[in-house]
Residue, then its C-alpha position, 0 to 999 in steps of 0.5 A: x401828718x402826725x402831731x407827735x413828731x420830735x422837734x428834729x423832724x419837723x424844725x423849720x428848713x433853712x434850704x430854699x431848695x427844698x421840693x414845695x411840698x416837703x417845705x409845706x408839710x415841715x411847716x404844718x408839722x411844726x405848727x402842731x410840734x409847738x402845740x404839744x405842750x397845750x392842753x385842749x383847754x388852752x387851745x380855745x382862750x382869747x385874753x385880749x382882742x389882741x390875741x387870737x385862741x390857738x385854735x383860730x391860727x390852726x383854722x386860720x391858717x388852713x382856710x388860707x390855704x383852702x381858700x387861695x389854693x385849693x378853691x383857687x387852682x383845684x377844679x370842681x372843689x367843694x369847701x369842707x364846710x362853708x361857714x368856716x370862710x365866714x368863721x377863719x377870715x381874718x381881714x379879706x374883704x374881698x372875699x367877704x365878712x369876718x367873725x369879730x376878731x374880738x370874739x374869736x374867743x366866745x366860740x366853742x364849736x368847731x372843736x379842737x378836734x374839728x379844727x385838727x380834722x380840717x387841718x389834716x383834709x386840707x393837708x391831703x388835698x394840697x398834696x395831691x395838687x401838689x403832686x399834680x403834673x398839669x395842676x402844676x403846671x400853672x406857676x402861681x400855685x407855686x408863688x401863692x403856696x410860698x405865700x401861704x408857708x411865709x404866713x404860717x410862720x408868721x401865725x407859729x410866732x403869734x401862736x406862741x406870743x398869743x399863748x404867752x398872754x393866755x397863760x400870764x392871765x392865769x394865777x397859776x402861771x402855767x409854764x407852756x415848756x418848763x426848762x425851755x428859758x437860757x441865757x449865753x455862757x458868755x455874759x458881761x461881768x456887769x450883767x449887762x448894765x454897761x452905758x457905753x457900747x461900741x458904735x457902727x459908724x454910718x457915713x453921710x451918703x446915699x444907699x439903697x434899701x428894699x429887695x430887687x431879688x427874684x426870691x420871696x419877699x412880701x411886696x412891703x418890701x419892695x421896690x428897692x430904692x434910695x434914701x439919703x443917710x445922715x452920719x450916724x451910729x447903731x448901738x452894737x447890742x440891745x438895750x439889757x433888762x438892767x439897763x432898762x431896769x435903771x430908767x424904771x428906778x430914775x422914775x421914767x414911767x414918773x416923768x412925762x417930758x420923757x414921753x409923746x403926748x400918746x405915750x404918756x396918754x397909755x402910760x397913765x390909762x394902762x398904768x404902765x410901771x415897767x415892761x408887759x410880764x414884769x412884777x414885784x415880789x417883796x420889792x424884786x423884779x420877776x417876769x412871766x416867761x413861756x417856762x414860767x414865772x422867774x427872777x429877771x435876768x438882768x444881762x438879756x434884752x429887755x422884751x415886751x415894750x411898746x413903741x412909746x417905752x423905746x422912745x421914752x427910754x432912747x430919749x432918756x439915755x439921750x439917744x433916739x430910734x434908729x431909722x429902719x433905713x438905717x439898721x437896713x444897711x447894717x443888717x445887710x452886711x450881716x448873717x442871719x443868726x442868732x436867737x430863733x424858735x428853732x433853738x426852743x429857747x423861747x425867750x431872748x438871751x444875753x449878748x455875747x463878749x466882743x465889741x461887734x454888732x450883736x443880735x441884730x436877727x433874733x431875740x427882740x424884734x426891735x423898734x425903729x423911728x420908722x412910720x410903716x408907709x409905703x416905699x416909693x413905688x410900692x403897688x400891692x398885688x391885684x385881688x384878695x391877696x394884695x390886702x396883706x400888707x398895704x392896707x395897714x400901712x397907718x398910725x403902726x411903725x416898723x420893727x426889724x430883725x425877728x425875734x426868739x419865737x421868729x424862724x431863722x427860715x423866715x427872715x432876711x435883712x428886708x423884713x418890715x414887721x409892723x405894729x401899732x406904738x402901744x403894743x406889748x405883747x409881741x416880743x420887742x425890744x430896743x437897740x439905740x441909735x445916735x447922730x454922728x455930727 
């Protein structure tokens, strides 16, 4: 598969009707379409344990494939090279040890090029057990093959948020896609900083949250089930750089009756002032973007903000955190639109005129007051597989909706993603909830 294709070719598909195996190659094409822009050098940097080199998501990426598919389903198949279960294992214990995730940066072998010859290998390999009648048979090659493309998506997203972080460490400030940054035509007069939005009214009642769908959805998303909702109501849109801008000049990162008492703990260790990317020149606020360094705009979502600056900020304005269950039952009644990858934007844009619910896919993914624990009933898969989500359901809480750099293909009203409270990196954000006494 060729890594020189247009975006047009090779941009996520929104048809779930697609064959199998044309919706893998647009995935694997895409993930070398968003590697266009990068330099050999860049393909190999780790800025923070947190962060994964390019190069370990396209071998990553490919052992997942190699190891749940073609070992798994193709008879007699032999690894293209051993060590890379050892090297590309992220988290499998049950298929053995991992490379230190904090030093997948210290390696310079394999190559990139290395890297990209496995990837095509594997790719011919899958195709032609894709094309197999008796290999296809078996269903499962199927339901692991969907698996595989989710998790892909998911490392295109990390992909672009890890290279984000590369490239802010560089004095230079390298822009990954010059151009790529826009904001709506249609923002508010006020750039965004107005304090009263219109609310969705939730009622006292008892809804049922979760997928019981026979589509494809992680097993963190089931089983469906019933939760009890308090009256309340959801902020129609994000919390806007402007607005967040005001916390900073009342003195919230100042102020520790704002904060948890582990909030305030990174606050002061991290010597948090403001979000991940922002910086003052001559006392005006610029921020680091996937095209470079530029003012902030004042009228788009605030990104790049932990768990802990969410809840200090929603504490603030005098409002909380919605529950996931509560933006669930919002989010179910709406599309999934807006801000994705495919609109090669790369950065969240200003809402649009209009009291409705706005921006609830796309943008930011946005924190909720959710813990990420297991719904009632929930069982994870037997085998390797059964360790992608349910192992890490402690001390992360729960974010909804995608982000600019999610593909719209990817996501649905269900979705849990999840992280630790002090993360920044990621693309998250805020929307407000409040009780409705």
């Amino acid at each position: 598969m060729s890594t020189t294709q247009s975006y047009e070719t090779v941009k996520p598909s929104s048809q779930q009707n697609d064959c199998l195996r044309s919706r893998y190659e647009r995935v694997r094409q895409f993930t070398d379409y968003l590697c266009q822009p990068l330099a050999t050098e860049d393909y190999v940097i780790q800025s923070m344990p947190d962060v994964s080199p390019t190069r370990w998501h396209l071998a990553h990426t490919t052992w997942f494939f190699e190891t749940f598919v073609l070992k798994a389903f193709s008879p007699n198949y032999r690894s293209i090279n051993q060590q890379y279960e050892y090297l590309f294992n992220s988290y499998y214990n049950s298929v053995g040890q991992q490379f230190a995730r904090p030093n997948r940066g210290l390696l310079s072998r394999p190559t990139v090029a290395e890297i990209k010859q496995y990837r095509h290998s594997v790719d011919q390999l899958v195709g032609e057990l894709l094309e197999d009648p008796q290999a296809m048979a078996n269903s499962r090659i199927a339901e692991v093959m969907e698996l595989g493309i989710q998790h892909e998506q998911q490392h295109q997203e990390l992909m672009l948020t890890d290279i984000k972080h590369v490239f802010s460490c560089n004095p230079l400030l390298p822009a990954y896609c010059l151009g790529s940054s826009s904001t709506s035509s249609k923002k508010d007069a006020d750039g965004g900083l107005k304090d009263e939005f219109t609310s969705v009214p939730g009622a006292r009642r008892l809804v049922s949250v979760g997928d019981a769908t026979d589509h494809f959805v992680f097993d963190n998303e089931r089983p469906r089930h019933q939760v009890y909702l308090q009256p309340f109501q959801l902020h129609t849109r994000l919390i806007t750089n402007a607005q967040y801008l005001q916390f900073i000049k009342d003195g919230g990162y100042q102020r520790p009756e704002l904060w948890l008492s582990l909030g305030w703990q990174a606050v002061q260790r991290e010597s948090w002032k403001a979000p991940l990317y922002w910086f003052e020149v001559d006392g005006t606020w610029r921020y680091f973007t996937l095209s470079g360094a530029m003012p902030i705009d004042l009228s788009q979502p605030v990104c790049h903000v932990s768990f802990f600056e969410a809840d200090a900020y929603a504490r603030w304005r005098g409002c909380r955190l919605p529950l996931e269950s509560e933006w669930e039952v919002i989010a179910a009644e709406q599309p999934v639109a807006g801000n994705f990858v495919e609109s090669g934007i790369y950065q969240p844009t200003a809402a649009g005129l209009g009291v409705q619910v706005q921006q609830l896919f796309g943008d930011v993914w946005e924190w909720t007051a959710s813990p990420y624990v297991p719904y009632p009933g929930y069982a994870p898969a037997a085998g390797a597989l059964g360790e992608y989500n349910g192992k890490f359901m402690c001390n992360q809480y729960v974010l909804r909706g995608g982000s600019c750099v999610s593909s719209v293909s990817h996501l649905r009203a269900t979705y849990r993603n999840f992280f630790p409270p002090e993360a920044r990196w990621q693309f998250t954000g805020i929307r407000l909830a409040e009780d409705d006494a």
